[in-house]
C-alpha positions in Angstrom: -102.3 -45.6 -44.4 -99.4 -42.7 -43.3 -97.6 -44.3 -40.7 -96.1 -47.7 -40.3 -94.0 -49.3 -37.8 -90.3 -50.2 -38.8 -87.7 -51.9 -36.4 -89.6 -50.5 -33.2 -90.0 -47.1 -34.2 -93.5 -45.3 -36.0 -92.8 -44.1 -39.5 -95.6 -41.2 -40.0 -95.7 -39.9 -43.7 -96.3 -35.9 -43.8 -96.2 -34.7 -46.9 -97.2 -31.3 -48.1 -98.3 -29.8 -51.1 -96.5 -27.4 -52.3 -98.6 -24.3 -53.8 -96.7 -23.3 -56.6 -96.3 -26.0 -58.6 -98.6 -28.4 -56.6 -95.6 -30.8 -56.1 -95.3 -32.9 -52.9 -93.1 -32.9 -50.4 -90.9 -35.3 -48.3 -92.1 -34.8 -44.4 -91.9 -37.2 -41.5 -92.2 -37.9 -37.5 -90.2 -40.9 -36.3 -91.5 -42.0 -33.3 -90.2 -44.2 -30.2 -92.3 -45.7 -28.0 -90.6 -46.5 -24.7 -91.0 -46.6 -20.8 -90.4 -42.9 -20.4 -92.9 -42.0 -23.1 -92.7 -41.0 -26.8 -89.9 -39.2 -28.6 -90.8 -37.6 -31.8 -88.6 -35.9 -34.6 -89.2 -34.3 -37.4 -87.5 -34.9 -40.6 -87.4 -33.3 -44.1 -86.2 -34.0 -47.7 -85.9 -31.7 -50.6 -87.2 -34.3 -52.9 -90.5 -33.0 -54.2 -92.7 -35.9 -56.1 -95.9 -35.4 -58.5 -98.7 -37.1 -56.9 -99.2 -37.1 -52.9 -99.0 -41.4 -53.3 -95.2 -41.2 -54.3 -94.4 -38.6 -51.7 -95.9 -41.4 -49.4 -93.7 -44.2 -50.4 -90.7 -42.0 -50.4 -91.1 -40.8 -46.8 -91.4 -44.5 -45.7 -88.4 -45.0 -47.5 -87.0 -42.2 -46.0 -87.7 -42.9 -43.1 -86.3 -46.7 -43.1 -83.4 -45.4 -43.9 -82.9 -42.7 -41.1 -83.7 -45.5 -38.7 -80.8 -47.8 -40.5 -78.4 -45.2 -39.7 -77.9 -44.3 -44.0 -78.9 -40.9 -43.8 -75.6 -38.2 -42.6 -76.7 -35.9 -39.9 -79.7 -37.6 -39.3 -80.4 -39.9 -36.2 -83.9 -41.5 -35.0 -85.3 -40.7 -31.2 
């Protein structure tokens, strides 16, 4: 699965694979789901992982942590 749902908001993994070296990449939509409708925002890391399984887990972690308020410069919808 590529998205899970974390303290209200949609966590949707994204990752790309980069065609150079084949690496993955860190990509994700945060989602809110509210009255008004949905609120989507894109967020990146320059972390780059060998197989497309770890890039997973570290855009969930990622992504956790946006929505905790640990990542600088970074703020869920």
């Amino acid at each position: 699965m590529d998205r899970v749902q974390y303290k209200g908001y949609f966590i949707e993994a994204a990752p790309r694979q980069l065609a150079d070296d084949h690496r993955w990449t860190v990509n994700i939509n945060i989602e809110r789901h509210d009255d008004k409708g949905i609120d989507v925002r894109p967020f990146s890391a320059s972390n780059t992982f060998e197989t497309r399984e770890e890039a997973i887990q570290h855009c969930f972690n990622f992504g956790g942590q946006i929505v905790d308020g640990q990542v600088s410069g970074c703020t869920p919808p």
